[in-house]
Backbone as JSON Lines, residues from 0, in Angstrom:
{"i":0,"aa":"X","n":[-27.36,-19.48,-10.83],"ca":[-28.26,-19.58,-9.69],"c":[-27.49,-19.19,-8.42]}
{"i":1,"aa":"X","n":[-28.18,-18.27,-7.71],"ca":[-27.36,-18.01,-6.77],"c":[-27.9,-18.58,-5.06]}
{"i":2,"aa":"X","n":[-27.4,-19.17,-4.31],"ca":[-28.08,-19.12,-3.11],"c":[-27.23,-18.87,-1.41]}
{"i":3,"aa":"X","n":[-28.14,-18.75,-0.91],"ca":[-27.74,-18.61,0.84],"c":[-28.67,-19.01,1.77]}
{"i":4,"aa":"X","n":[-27.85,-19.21,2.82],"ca":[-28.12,-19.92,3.81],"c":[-28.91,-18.9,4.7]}
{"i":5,"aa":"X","n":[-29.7,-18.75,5.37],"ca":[-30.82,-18.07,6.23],"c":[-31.36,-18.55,7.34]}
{"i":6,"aa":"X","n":[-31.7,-17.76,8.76],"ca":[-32.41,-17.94,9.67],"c":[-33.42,-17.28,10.08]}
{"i":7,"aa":"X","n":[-34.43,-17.07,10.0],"ca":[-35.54,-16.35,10.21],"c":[-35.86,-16.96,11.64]}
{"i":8,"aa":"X","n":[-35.97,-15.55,12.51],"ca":[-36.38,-16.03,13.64],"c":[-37.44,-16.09,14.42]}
{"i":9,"aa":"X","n":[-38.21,-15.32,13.87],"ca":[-40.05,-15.15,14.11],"c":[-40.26,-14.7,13.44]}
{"i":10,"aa":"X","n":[-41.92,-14.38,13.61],"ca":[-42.68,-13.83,12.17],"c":[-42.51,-12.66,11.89]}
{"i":11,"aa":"X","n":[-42.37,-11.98,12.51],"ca":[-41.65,-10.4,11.6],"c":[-40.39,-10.66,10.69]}
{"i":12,"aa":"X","n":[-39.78,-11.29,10.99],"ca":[-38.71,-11.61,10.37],"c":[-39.48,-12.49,8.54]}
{"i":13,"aa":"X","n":[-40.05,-13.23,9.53],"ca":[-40.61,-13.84,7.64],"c":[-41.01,-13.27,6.88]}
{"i":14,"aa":"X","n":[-42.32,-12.41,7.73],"ca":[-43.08,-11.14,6.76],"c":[-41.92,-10.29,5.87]}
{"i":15,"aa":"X","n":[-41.09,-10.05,6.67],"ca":[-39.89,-8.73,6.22],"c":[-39.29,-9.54,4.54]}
{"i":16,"aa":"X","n":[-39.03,-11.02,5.34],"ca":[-38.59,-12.19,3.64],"c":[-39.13,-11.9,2.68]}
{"i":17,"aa":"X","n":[-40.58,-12.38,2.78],"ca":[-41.64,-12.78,2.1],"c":[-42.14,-11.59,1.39]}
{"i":18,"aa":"X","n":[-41.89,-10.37,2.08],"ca":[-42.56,-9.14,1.6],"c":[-41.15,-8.66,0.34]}
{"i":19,"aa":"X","n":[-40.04,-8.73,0.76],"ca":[-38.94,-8.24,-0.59],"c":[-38.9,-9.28,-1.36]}
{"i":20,"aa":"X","n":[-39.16,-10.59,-0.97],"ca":[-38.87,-11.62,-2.18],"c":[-40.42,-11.16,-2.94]}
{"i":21,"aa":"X","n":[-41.33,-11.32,-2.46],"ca":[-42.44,-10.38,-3.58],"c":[-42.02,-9.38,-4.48]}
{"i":22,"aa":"X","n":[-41.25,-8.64,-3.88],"ca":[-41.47,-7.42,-4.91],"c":[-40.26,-7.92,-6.29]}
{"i":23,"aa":"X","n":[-39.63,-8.85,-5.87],"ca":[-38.53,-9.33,-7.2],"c":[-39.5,-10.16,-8.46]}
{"i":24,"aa":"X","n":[-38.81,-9.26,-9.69],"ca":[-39.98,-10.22,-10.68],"c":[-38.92,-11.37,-11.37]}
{"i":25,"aa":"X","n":[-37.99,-12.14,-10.04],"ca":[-37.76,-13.59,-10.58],"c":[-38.1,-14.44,-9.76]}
{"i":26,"aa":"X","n":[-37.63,-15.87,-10.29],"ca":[-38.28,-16.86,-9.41],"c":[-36.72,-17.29,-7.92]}
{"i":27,"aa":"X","n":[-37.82,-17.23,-6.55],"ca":[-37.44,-17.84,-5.11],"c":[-37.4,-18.83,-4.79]}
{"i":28,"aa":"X","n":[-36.67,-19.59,-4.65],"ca":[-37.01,-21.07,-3.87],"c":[-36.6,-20.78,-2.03]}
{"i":29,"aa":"X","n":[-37.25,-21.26,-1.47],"ca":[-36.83,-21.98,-0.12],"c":[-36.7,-23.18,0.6]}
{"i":30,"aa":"X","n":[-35.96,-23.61,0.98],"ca":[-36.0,-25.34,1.48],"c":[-35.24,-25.39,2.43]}
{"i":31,"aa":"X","n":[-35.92,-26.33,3.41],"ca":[-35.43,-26.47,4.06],"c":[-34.76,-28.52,4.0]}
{"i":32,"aa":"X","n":[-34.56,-28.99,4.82],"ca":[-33.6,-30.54,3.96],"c":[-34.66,-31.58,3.44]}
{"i":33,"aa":"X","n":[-36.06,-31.0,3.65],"ca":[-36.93,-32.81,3.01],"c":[-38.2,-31.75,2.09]}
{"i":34,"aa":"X","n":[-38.14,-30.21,1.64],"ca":[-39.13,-29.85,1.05],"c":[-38.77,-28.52,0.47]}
{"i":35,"aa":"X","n":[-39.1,-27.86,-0.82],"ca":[-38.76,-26.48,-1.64],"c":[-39.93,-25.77,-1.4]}
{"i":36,"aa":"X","n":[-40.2,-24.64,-1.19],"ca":[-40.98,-23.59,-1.26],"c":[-40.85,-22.3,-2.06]}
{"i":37,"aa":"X","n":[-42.04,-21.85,-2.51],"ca":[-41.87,-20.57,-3.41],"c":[-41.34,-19.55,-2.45]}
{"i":38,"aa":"X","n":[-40.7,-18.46,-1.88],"ca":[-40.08,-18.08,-1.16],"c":[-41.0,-16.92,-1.43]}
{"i":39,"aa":"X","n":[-42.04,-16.23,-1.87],"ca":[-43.08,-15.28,-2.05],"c":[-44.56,-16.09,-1.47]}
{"i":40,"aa":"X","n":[-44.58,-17.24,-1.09],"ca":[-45.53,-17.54,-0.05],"c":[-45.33,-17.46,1.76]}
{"i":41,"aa":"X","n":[-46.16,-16.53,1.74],"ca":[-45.99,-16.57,3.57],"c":[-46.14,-17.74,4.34]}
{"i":42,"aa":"X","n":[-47.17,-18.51,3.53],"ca":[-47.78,-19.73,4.47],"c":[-46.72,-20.65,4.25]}
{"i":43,"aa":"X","n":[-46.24,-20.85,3.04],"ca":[-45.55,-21.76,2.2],"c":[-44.11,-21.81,3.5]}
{"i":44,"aa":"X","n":[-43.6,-20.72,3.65],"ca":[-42.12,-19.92,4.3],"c":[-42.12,-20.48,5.84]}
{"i":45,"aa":"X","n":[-43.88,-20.18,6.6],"ca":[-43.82,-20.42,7.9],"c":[-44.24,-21.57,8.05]}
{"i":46,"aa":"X","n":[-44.72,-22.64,7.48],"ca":[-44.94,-24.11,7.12],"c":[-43.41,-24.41,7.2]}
{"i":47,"aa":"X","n":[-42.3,-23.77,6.69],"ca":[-40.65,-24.94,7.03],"c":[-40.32,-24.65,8.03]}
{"i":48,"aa":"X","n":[-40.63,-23.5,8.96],"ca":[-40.3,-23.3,10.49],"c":[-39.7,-21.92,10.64]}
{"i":49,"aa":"X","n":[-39.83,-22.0,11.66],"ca":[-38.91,-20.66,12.49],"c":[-37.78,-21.6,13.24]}
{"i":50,"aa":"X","n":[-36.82,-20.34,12.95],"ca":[-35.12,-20.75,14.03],"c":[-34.41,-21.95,12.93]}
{"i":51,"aa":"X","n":[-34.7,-22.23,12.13],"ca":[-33.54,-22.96,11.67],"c":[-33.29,-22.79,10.15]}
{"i":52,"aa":"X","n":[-32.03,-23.44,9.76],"ca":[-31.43,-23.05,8.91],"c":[-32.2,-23.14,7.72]}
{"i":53,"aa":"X","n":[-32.18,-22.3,6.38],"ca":[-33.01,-22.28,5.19],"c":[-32.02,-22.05,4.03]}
{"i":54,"aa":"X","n":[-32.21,-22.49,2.9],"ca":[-31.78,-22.37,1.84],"c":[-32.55,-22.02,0.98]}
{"i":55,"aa":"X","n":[-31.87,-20.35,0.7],"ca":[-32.73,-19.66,-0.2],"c":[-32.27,-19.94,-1.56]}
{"i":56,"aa":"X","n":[-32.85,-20.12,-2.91],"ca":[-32.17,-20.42,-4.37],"c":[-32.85,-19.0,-5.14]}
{"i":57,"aa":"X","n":[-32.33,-19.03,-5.46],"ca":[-32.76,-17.14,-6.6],"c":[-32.08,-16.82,-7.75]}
{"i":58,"aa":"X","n":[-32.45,-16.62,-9.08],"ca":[-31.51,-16.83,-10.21],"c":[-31.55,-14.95,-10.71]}
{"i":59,"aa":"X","n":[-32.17,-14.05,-10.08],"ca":[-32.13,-12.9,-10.51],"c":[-31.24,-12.07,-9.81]}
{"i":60,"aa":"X","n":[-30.97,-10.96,-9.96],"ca":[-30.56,-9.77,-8.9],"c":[-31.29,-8.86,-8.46]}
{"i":61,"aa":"X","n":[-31.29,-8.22,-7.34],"ca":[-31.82,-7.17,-6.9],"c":[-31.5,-6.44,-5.28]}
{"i":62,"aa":"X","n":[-30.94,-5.59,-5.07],"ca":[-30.36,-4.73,-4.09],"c":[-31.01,-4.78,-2.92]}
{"i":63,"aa":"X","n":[-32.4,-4.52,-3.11],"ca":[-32.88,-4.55,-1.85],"c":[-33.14,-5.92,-1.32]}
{"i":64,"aa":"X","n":[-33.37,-7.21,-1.95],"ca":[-33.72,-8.04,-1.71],"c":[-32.42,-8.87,-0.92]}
{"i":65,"aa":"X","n":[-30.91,-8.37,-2.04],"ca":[-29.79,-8.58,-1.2],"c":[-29.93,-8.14,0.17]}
{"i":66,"aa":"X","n":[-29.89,-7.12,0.27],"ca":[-29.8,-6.72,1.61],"c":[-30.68,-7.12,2.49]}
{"i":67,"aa":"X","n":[-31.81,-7.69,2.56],"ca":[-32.47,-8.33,3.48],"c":[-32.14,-9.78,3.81]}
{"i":68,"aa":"X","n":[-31.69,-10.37,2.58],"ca":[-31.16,-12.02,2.68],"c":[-29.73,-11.55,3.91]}
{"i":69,"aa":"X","n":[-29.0,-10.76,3.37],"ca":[-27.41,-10.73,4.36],"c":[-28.01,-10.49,5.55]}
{"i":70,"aa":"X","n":[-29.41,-9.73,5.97],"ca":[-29.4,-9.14,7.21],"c":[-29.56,-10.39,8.12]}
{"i":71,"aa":"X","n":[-30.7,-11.59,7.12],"ca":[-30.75,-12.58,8.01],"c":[-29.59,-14.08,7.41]}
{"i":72,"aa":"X","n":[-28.51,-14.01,6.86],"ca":[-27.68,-14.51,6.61],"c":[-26.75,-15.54,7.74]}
{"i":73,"aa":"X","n":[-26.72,-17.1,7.71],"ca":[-25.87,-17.6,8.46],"c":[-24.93,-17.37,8.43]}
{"i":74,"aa":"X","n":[-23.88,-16.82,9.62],"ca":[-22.04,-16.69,8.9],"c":[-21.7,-17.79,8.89]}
């Protein structure tokens, strides 16, 4: 299982999430510290907030989806 830490900072930013974690055919989690979300629901994603920290969980691979998690990646 692999995961990272994330900040999404407005809604373009979620859509941009929500739209590559769709196109992966494994399973997303998101959580933030008191609740998990499918990380392919928009409502689900903007229901834990904007601006703070997220923990994405993902047990597959995929390139493009990497590269959107690092873009919004906590250092």
């Amino acid at each position: 299982m692999n995961e990272k830490i994330i900040r999404l900072a407005d809604v373009e930013e979620v859509c941009d999430f929500v739209r590559a974690a769709g196109m992966c055919d494994f399973d997303i989690d998101i959580s933030d510290q008191r609740m998990v979300i499918d990380a392919k629901s928009i409502l689900g994603v903007m229901g834990l907030g904007i601006r703070k920290e997220l923990t994405v969980k993902y047990g597959g691979e995929d390139l493009s989806f990497e590269n959107v998690l690092n873009k919004y990646a906590v250092a």
